[in-house]
PDB file of N, CA, C, O and CB in Angstrom:
ATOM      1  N   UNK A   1       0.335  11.272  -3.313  1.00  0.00           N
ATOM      2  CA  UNK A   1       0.845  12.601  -3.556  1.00  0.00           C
ATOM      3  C   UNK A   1       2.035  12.851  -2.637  1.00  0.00           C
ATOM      4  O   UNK A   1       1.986  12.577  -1.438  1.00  0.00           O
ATOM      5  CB  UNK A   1      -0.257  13.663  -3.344  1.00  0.00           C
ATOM      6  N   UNK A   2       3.061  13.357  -3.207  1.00  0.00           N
ATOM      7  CA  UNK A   2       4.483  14.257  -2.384  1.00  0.00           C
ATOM      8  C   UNK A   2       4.389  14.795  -1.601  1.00  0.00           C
ATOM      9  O   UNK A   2       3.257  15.246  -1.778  1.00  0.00           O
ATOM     10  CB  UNK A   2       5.189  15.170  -2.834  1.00  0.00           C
ATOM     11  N   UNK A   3       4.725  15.190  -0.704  1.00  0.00           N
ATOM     12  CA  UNK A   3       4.567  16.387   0.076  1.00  0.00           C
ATOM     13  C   UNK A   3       6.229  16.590  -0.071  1.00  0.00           C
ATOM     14  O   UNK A   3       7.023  15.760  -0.514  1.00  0.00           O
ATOM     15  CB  UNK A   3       3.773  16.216   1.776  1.00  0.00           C
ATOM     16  N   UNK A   4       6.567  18.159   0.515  1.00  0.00           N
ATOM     17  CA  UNK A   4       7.738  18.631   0.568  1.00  0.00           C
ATOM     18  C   UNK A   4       7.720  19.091   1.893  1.00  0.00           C
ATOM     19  O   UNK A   4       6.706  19.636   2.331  1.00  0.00           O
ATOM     20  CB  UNK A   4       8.064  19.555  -0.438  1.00  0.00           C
ATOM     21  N   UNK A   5       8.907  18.907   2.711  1.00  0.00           N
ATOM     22  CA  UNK A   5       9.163  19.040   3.733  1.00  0.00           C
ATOM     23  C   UNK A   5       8.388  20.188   4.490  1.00  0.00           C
ATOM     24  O   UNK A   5       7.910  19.965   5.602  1.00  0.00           O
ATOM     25  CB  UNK A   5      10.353  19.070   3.673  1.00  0.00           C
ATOM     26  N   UNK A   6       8.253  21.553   3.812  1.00  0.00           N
ATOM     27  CA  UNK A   6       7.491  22.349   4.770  1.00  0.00           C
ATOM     28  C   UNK A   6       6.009  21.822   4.850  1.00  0.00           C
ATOM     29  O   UNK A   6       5.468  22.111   5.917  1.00  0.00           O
ATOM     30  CB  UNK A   6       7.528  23.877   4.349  1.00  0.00           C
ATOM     31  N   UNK A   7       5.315  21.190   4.058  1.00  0.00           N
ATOM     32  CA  UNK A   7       4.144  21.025   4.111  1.00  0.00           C
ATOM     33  C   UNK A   7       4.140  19.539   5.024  1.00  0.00           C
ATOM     34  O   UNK A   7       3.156  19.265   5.712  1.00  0.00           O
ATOM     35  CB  UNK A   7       3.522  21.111   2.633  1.00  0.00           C
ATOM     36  N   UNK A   8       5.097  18.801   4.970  1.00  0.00           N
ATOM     37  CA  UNK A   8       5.278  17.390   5.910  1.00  0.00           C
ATOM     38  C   UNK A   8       4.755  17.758   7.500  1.00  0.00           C
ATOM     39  O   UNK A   8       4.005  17.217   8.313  1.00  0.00           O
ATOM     40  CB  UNK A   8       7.173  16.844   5.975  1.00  0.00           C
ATOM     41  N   UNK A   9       5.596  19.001   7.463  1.00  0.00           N
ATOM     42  CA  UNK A   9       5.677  19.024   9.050  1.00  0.00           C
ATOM     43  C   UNK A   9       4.724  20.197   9.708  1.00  0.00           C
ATOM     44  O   UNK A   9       4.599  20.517  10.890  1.00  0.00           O
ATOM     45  CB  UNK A   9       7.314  19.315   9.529  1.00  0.00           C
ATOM     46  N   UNK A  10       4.051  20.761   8.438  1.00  0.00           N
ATOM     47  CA  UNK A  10       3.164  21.811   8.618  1.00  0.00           C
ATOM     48  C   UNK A  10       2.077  20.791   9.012  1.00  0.00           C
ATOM     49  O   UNK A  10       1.418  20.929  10.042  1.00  0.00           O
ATOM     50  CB  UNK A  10       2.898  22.869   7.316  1.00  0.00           C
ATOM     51  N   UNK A  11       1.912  19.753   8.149  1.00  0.00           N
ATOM     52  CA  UNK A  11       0.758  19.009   8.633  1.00  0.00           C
ATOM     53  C   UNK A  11       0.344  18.038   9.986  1.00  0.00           C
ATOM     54  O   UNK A  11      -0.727  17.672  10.470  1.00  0.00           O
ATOM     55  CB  UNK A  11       0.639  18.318   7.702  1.00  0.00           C
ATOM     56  N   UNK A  12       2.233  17.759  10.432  1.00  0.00           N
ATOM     57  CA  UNK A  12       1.989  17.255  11.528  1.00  0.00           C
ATOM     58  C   UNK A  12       1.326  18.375  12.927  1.00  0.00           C
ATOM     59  O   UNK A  12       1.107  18.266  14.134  1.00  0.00           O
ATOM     60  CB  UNK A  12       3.335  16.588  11.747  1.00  0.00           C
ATOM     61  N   UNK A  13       1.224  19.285  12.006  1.00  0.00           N
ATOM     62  CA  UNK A  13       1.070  20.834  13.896  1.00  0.00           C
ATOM     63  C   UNK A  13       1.693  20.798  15.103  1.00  0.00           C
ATOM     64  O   UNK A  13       1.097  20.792  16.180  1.00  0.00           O
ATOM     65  CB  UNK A  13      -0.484  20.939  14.877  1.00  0.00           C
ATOM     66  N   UNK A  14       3.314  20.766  14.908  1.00  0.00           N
ATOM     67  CA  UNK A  14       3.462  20.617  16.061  1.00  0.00           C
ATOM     68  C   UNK A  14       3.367  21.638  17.323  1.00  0.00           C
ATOM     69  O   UNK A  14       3.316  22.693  16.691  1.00  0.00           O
ATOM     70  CB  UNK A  14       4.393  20.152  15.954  1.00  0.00           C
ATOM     71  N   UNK A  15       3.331  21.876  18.171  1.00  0.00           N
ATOM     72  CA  UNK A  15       3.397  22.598  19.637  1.00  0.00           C
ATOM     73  C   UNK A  15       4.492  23.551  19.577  1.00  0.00           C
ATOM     74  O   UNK A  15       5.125  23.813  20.600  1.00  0.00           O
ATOM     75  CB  UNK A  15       3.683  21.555  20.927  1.00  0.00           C
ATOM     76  N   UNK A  16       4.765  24.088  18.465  1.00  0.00           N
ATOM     77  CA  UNK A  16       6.371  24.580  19.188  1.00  0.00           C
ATOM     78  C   UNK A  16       5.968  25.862  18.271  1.00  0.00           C
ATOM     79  O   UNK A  16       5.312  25.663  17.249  1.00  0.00           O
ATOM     80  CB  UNK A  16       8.305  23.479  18.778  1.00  0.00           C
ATOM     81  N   UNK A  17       6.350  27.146  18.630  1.00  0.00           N
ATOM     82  CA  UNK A  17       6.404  28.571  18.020  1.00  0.00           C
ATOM     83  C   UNK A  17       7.819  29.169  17.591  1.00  0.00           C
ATOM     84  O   UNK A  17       8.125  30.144  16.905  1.00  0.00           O
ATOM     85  CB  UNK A  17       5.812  29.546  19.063  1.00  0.00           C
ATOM     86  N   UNK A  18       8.402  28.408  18.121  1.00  0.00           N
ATOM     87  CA  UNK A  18      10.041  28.656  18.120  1.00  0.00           C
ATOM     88  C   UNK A  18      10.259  27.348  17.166  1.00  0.00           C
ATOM     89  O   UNK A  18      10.633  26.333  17.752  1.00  0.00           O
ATOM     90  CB  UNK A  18      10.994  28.592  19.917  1.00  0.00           C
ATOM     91  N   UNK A  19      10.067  27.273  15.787  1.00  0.00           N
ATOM     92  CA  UNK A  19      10.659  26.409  14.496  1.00  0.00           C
ATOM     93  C   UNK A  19      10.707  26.879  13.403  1.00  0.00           C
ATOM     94  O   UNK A  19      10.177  27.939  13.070  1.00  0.00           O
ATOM     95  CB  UNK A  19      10.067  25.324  14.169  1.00  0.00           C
ATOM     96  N   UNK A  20      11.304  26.198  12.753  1.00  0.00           N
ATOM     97  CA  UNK A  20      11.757  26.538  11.653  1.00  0.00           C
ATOM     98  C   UNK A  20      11.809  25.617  10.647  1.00  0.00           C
ATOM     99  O   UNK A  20      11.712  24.532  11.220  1.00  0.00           O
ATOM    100  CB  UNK A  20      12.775  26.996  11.825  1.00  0.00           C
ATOM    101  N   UNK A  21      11.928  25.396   9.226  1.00  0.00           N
ATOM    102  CA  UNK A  21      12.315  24.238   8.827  1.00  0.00           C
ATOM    103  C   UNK A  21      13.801  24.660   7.250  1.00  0.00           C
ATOM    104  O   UNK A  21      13.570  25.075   6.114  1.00  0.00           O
ATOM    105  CB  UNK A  21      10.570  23.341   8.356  1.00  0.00           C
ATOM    106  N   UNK A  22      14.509  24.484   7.584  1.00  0.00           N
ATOM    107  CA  UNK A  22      15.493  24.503   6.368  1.00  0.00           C
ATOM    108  C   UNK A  22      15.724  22.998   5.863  1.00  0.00           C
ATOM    109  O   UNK A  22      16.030  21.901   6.331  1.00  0.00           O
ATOM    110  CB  UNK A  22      17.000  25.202   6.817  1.00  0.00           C
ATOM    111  N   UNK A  23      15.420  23.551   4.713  1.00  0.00           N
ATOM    112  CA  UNK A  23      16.013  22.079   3.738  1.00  0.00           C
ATOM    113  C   UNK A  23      14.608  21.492   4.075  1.00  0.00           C
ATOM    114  O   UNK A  23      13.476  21.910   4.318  1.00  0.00           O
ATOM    115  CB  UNK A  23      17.732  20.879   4.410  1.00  0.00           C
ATOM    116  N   UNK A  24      15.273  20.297   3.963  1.00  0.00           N
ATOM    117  CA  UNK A  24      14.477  18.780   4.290  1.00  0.00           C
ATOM    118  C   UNK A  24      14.265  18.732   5.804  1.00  0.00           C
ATOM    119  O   UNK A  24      13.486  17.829   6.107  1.00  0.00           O
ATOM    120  CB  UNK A  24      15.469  17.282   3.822  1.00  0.00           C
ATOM    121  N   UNK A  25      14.805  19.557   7.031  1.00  0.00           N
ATOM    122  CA  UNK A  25      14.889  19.361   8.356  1.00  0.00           C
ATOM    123  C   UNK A  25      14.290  20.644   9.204  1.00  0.00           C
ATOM    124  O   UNK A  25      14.417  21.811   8.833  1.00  0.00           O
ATOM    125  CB  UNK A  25      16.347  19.060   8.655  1.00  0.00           C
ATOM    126  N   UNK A  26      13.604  20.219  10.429  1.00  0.00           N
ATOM    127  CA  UNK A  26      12.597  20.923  10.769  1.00  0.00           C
ATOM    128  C   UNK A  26      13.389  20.894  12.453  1.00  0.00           C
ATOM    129  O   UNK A  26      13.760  19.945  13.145  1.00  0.00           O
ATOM    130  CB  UNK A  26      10.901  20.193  10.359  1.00  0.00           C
ATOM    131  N   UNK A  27      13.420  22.300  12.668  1.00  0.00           N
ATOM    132  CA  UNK A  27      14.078  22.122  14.223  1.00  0.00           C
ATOM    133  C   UNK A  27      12.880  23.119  14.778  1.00  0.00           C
ATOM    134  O   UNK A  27      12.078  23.743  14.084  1.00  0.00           O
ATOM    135  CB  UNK A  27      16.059  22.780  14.549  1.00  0.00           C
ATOM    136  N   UNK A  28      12.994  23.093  16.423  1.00  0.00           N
ATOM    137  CA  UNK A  28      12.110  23.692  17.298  1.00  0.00           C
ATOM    138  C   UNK A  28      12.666  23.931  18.560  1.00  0.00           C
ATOM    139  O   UNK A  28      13.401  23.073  19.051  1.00  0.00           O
ATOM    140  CB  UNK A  28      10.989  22.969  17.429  1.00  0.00           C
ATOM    141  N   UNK A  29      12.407  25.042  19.199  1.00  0.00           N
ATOM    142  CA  UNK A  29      13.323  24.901  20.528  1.00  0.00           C
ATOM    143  C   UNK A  29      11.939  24.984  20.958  1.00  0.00           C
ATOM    144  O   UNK A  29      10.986  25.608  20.490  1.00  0.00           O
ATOM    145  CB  UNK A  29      14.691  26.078  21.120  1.00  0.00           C
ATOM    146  N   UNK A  30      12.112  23.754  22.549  1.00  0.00           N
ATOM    147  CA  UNK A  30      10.573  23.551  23.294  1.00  0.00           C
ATOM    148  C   UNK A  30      10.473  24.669  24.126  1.00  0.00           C
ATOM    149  O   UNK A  30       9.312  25.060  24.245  1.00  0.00           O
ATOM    150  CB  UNK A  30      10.336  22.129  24.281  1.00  0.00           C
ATOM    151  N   UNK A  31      11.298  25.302  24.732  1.00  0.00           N
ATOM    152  CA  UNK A  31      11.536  25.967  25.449  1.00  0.00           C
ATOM    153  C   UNK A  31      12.291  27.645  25.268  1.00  0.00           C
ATOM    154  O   UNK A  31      13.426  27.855  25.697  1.00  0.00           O
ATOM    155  CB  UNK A  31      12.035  25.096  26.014  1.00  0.00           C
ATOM    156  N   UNK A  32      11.570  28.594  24.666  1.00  0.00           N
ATOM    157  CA  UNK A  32      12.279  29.660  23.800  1.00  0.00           C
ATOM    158  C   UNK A  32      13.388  29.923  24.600  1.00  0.00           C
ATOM    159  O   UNK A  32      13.070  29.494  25.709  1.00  0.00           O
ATOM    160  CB  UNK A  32      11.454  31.012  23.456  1.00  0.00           C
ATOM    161  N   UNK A  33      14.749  30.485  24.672  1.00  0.00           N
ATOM    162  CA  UNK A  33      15.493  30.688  25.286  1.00  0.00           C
ATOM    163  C   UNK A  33      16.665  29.652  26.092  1.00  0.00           C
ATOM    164  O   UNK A  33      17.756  29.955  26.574  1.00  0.00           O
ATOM    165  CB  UNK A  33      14.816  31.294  25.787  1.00  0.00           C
ATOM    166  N   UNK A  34      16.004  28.396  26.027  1.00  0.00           N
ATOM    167  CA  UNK A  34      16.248  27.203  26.606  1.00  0.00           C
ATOM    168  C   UNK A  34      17.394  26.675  25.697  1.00  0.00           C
ATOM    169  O   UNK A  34      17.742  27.076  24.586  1.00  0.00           O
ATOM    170  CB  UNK A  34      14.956  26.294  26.705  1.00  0.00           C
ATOM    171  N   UNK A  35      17.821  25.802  26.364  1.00  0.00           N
ATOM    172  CA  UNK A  35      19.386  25.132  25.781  1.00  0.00           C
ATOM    173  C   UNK A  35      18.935  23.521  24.861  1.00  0.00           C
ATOM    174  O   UNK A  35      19.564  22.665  24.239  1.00  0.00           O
ATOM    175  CB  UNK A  35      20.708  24.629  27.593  1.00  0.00           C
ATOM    176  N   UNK A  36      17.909  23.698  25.126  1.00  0.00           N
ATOM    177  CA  UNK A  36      17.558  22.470  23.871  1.00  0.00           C
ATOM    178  C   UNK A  36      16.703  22.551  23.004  1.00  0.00           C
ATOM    179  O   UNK A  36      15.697  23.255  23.089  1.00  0.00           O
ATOM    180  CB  UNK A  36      17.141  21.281  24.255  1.00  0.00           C
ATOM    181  N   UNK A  37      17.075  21.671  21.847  1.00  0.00           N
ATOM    182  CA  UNK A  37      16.201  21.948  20.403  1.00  0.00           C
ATOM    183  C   UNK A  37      15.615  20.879  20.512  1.00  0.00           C
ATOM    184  O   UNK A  37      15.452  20.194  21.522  1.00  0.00           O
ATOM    185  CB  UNK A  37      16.903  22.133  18.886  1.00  0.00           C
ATOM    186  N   UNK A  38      15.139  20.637  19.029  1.00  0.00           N
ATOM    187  CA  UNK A  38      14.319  19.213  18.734  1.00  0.00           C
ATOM    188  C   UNK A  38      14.769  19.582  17.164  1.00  0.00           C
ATOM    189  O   UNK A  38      14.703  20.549  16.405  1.00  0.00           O
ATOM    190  CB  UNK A  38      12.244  19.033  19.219  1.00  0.00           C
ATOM    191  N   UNK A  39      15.290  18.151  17.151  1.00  0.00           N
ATOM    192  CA  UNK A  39      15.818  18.246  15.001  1.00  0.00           C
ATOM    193  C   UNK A  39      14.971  16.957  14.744  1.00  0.00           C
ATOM    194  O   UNK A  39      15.014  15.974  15.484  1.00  0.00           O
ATOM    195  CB  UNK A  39      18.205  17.857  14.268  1.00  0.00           C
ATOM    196  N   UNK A  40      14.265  17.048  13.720  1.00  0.00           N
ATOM    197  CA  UNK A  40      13.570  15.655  12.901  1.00  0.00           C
ATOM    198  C   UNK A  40      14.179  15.966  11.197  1.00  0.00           C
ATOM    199  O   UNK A  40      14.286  17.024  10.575  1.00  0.00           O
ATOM    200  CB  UNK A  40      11.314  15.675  12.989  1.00  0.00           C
ATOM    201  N   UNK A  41      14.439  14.796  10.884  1.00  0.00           N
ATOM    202  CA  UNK A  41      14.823  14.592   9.597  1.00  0.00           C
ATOM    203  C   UNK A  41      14.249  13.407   9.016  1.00  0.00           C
ATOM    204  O   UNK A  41      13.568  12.581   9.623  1.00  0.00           O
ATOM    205  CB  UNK A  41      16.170  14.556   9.512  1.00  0.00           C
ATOM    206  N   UNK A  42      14.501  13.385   8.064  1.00  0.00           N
ATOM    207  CA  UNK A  42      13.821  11.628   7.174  1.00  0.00           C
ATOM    208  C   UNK A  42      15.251  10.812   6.911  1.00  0.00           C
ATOM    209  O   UNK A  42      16.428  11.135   6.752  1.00  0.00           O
ATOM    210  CB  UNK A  42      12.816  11.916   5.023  1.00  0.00           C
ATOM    211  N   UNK A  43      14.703   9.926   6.944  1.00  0.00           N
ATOM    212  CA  UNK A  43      15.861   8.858   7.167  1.00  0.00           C
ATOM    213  C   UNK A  43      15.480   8.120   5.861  1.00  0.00           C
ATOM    214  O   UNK A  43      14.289   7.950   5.602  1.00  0.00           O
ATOM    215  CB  UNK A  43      15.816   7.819   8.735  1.00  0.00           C
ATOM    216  N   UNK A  44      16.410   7.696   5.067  1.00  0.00           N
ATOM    217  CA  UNK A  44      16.853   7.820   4.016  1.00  0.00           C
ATOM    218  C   UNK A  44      16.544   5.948   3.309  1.00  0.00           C
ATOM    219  O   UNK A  44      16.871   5.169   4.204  1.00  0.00           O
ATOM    220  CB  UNK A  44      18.468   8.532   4.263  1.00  0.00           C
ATOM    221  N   UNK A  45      16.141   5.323   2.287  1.00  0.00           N
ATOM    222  CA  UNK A  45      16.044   4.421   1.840  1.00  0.00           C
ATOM    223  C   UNK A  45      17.146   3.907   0.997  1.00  0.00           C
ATOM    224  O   UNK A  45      17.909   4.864   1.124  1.00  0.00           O
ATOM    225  CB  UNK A  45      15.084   4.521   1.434  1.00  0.00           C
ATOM    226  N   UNK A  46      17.790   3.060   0.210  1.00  0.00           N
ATOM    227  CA  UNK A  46      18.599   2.657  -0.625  1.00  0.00           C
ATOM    228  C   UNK A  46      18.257   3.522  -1.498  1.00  0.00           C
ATOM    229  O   UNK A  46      19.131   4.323  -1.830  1.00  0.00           O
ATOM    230  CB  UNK A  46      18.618   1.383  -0.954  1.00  0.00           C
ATOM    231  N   UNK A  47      17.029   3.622  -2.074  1.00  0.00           N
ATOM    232  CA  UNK A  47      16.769   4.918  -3.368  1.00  0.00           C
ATOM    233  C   UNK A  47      16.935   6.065  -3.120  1.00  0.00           C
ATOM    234  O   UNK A  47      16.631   6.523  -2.018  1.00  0.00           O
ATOM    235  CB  UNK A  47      15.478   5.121  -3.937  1.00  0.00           C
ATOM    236  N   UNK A  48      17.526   6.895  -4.214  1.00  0.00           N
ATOM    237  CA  UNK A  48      17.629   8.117  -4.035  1.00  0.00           C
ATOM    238  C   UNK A  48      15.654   8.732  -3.733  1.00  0.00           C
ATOM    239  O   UNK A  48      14.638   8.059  -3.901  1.00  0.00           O
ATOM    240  CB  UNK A  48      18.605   8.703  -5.540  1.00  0.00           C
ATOM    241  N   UNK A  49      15.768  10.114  -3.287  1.00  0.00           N
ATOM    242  CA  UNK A  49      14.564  10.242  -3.014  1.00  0.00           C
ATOM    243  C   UNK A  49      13.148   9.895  -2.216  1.00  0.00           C
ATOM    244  O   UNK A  49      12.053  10.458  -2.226  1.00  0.00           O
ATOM    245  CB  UNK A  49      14.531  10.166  -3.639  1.00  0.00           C
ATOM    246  N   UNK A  50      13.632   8.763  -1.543  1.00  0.00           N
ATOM    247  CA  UNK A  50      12.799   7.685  -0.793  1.00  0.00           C
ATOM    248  C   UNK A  50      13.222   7.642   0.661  1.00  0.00           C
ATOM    249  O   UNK A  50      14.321   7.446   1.179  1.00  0.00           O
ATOM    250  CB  UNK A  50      12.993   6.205  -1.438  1.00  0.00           C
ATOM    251  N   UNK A  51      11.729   7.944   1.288  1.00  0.00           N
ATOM    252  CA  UNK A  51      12.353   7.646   3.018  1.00  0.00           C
ATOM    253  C   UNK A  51      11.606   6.584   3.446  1.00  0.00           C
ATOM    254  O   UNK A  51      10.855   5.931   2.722  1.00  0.00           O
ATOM    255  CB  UNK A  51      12.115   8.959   4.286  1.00  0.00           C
ATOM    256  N   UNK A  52      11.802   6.396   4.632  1.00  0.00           N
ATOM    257  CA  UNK A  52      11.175   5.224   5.080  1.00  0.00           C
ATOM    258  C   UNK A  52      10.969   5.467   6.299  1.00  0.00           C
ATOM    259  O   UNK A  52      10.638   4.420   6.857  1.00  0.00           O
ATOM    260  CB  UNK A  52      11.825   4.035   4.905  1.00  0.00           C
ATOM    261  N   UNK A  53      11.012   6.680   7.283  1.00  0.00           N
ATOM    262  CA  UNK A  53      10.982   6.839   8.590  1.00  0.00           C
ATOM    263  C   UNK A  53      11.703   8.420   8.795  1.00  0.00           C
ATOM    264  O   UNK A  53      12.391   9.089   8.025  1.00  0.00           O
ATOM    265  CB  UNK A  53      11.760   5.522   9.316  1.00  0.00           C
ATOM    266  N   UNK A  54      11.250   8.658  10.080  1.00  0.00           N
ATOM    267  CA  UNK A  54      11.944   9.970  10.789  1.00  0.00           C
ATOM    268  C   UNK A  54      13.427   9.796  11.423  1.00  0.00           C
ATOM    269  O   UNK A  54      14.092   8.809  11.107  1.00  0.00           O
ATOM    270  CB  UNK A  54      10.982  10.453  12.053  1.00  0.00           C
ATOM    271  N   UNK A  55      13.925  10.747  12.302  1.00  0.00           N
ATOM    272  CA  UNK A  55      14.863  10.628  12.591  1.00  0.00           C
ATOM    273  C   UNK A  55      14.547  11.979  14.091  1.00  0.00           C
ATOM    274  O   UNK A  55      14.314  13.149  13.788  1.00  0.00           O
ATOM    275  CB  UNK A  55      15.898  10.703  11.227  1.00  0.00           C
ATOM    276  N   UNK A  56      14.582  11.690  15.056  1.00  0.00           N
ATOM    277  CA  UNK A  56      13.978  12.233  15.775  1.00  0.00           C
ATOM    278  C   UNK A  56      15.077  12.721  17.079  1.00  0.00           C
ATOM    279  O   UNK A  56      15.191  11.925  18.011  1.00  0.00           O
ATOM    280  CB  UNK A  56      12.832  11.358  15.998  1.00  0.00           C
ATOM    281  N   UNK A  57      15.917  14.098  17.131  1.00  0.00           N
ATOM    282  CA  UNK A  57      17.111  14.019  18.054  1.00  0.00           C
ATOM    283  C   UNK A  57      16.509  15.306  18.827  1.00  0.00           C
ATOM    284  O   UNK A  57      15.968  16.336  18.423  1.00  0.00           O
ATOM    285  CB  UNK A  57      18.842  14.139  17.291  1.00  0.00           C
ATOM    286  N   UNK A  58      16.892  14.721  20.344  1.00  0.00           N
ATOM    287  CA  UNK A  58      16.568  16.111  21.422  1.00  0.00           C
ATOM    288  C   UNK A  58      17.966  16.779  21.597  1.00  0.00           C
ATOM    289  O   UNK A  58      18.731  16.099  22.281  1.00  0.00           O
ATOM    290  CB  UNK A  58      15.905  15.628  23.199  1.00  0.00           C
ATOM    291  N   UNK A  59      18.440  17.877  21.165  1.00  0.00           N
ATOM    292  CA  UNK A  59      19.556  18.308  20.849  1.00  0.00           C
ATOM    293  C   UNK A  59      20.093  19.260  21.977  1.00  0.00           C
ATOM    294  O   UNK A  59      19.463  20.306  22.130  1.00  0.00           O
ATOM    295  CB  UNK A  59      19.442  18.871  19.574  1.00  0.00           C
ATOM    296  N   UNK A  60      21.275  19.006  22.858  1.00  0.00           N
ATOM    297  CA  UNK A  60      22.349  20.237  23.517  1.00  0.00           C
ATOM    298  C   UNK A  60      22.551  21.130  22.857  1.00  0.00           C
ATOM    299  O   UNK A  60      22.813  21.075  21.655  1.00  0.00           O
ATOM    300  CB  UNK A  60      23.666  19.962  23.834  1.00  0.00           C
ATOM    301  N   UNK A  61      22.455  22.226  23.608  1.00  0.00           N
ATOM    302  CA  UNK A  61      23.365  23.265  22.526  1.00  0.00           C
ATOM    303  C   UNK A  61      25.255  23.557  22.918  1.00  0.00           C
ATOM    304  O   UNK A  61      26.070  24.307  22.381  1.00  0.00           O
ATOM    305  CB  UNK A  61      22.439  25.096  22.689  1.00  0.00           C
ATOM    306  N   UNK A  62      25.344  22.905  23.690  1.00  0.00           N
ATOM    307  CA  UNK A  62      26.517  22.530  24.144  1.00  0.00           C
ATOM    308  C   UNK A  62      27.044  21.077  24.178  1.00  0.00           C
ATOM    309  O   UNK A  62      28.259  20.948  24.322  1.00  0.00           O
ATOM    310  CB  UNK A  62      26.521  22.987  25.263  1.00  0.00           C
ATOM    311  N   UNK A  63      26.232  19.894  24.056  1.00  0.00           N
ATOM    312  CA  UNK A  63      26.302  18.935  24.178  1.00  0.00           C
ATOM    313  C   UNK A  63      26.134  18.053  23.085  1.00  0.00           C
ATOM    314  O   UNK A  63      26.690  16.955  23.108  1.00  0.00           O
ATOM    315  CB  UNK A  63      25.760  18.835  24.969  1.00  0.00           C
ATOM    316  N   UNK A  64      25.499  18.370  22.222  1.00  0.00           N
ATOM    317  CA  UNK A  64      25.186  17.830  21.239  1.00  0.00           C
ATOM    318  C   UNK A  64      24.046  16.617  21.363  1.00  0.00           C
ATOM    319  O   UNK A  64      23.507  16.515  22.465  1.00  0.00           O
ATOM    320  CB  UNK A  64      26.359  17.505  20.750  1.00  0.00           C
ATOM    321  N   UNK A  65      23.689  15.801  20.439  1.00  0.00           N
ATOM    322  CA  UNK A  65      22.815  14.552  20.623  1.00  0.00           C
ATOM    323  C   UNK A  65      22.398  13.889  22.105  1.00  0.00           C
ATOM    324  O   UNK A  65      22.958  12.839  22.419  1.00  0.00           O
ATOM    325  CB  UNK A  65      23.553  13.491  19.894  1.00  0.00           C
ATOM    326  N   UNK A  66      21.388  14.507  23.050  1.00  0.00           N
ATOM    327  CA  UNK A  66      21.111  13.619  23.954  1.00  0.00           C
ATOM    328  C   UNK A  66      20.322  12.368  23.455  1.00  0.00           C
ATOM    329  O   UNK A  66      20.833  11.357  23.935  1.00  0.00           O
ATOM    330  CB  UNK A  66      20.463  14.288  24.945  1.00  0.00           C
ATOM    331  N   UNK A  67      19.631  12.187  22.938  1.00  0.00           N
ATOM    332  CA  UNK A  67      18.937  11.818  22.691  1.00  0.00           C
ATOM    333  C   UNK A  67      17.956  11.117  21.113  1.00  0.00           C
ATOM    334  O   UNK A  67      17.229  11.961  20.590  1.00  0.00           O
ATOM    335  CB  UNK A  67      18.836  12.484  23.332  1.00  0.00           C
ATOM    336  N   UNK A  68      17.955   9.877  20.524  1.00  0.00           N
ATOM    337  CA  UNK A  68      17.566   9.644  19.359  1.00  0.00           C
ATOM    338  C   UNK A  68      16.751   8.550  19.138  1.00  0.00           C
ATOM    339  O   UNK A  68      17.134   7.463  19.571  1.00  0.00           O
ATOM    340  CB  UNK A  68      18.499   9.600  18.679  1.00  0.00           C
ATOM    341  N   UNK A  69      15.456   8.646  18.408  1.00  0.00           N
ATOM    342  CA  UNK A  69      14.932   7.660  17.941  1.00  0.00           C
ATOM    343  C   UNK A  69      14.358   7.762  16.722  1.00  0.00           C
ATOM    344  O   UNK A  69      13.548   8.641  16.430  1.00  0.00           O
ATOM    345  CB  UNK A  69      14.215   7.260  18.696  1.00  0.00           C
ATOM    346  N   UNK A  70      14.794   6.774  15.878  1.00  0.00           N
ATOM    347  CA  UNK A  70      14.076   6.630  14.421  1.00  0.00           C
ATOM    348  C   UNK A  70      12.300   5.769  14.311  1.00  0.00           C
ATOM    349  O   UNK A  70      12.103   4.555  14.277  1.00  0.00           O
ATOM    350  CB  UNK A  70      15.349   5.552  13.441  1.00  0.00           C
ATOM    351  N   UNK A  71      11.710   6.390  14.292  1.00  0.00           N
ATOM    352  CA  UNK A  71      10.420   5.648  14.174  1.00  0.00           C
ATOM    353  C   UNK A  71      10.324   5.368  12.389  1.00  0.00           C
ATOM    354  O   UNK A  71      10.680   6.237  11.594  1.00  0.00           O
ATOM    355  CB  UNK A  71       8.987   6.713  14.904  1.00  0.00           C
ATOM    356  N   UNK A  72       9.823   4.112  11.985  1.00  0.00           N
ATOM    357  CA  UNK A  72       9.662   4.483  10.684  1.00  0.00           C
ATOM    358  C   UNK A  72       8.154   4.494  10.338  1.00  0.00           C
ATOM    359  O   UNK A  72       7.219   4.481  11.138  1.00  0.00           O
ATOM    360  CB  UNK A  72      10.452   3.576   9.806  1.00  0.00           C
ATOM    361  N   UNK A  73       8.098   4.524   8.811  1.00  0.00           N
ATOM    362  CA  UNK A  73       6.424   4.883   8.502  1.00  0.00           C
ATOM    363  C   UNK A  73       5.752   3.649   8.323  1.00  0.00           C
ATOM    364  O   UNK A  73       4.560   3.741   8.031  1.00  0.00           O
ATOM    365  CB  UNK A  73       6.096   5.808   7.079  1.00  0.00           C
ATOM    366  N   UNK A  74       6.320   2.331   8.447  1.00  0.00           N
ATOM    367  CA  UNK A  74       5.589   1.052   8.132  1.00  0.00           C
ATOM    368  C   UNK A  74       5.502   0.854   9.622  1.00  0.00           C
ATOM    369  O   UNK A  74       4.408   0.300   9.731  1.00  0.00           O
ATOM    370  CB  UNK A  74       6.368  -0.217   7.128  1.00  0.00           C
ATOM    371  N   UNK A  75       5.987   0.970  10.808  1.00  0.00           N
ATOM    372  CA  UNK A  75       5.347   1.045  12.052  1.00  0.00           C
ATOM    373  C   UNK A  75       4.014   1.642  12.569  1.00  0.00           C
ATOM    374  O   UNK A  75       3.268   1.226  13.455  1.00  0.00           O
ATOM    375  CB  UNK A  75       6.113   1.538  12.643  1.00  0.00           C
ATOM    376  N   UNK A  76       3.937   2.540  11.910  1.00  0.00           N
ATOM    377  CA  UNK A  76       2.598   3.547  12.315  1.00  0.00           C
ATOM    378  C   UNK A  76       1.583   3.555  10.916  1.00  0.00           C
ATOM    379  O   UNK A  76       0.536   4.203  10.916  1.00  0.00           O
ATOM    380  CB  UNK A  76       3.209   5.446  12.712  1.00  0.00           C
TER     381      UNK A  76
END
């Protein structure tokens, strides 16, 4: 069965009260007020429609990308 992005990340529960999810992408600030986010996205297969892994960035709000790792779903 599909899931669609709000229900993807609804199911993971993450820790954070400060998220949101637009689109396909789910951000969170760890820290309300704080200068960094957290963006996860799906990372994308040759097929349209098909992922194969996350995309996992601890985000500046001045700085942009500290930080990135793609885990995929045949790892876990």
């Amino acid at each position: 069965m599909a899931l669609h992005a709000r229900e993807f990340f609804a199911e993971l529960k993450l820790p954070f009260a400060d998220s949101a999810v637009v689109g396909d992408i789910y951000y969170a600030a760890p820290r309300p007020g704080g200068p960094l986010r957290l963006r996860i996205d799906f990372t994308s297969t040759r097929w349209a429609n098909q992922y194969d892994g996350l995309r996992l960035a601890t985000v500046h709000q001045d700085r942009g990308d500290l930080d990135v790792t793609i885990p995929r779903f045949a790892e876990h």
